[in-house]
C-alpha positions in Angstrom: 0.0 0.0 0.0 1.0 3.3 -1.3 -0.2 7.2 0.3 1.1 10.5 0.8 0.4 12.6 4.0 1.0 16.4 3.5 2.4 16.6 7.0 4.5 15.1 9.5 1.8 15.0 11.8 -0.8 13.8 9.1 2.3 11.3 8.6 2.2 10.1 12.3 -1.5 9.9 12.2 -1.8 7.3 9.5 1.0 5.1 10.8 -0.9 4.8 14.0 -4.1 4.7 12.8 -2.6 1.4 10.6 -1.0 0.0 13.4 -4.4 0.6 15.2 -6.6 -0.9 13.3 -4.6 -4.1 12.0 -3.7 -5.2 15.7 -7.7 -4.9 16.7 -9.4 -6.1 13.3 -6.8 -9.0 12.5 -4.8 -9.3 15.4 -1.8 -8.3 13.7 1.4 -6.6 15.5 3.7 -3.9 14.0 6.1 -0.9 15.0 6.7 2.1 12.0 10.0 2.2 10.6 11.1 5.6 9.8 10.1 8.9 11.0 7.6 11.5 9.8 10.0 14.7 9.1 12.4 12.5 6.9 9.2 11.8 4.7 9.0 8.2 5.0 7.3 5.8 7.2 6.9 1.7 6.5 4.6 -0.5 7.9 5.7 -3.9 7.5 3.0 -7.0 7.9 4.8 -9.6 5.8 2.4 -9.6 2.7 1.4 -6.4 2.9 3.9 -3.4 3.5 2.5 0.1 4.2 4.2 2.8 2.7 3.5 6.4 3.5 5.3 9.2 1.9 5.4 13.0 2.1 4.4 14.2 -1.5 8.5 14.9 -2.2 9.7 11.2 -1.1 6.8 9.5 -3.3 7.8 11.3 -6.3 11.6 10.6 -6.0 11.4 6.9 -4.6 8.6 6.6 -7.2 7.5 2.7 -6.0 4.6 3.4 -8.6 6.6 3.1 -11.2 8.7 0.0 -9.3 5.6 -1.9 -8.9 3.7 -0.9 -12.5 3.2 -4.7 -13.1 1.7 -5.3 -9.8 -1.9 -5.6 -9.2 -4.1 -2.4 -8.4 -6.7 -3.6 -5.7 -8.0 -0.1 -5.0 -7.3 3.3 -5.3 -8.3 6.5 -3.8 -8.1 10.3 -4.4 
């Protein structure tokens, strides 16, 4: 999973609110790697890896681009 907080507090406030809801909807245990102000924060569950990016660190790691074969389940604007 791929998306962009415009903050470092917006940032923060995905990564928990991941880490929140996979431990109480499917039991599932985590810890961010990264930190909001250097514009990158991972989520790592194995299969599924949350990205989230300030809008200058998406464009330049560009994982779009990476992953352009891979399968798009859903995707919001």
């Amino acid at each position: 999973m791929i998306a962009t907080g415009t903050s470092d507090r917006m940032l923060d406030a995905l990564a928990a609110a991941v880490i929140e809801d996979m431990r109480n909807q499917f039991k599932k245990k985590s810890s961010p790697e990264g930190q909001p102000p250097e514009g990158w924060v991972l989520v790592d569950y194995g299969d599924v890896i949350v990205h989230l990016f300030s809008p200058d660190q998406r464009k330049y790691y560009n994982l779009e681009e990476l992953w352009s074969e891979g399968k798009i389940l859903l995707r919001l604007q």
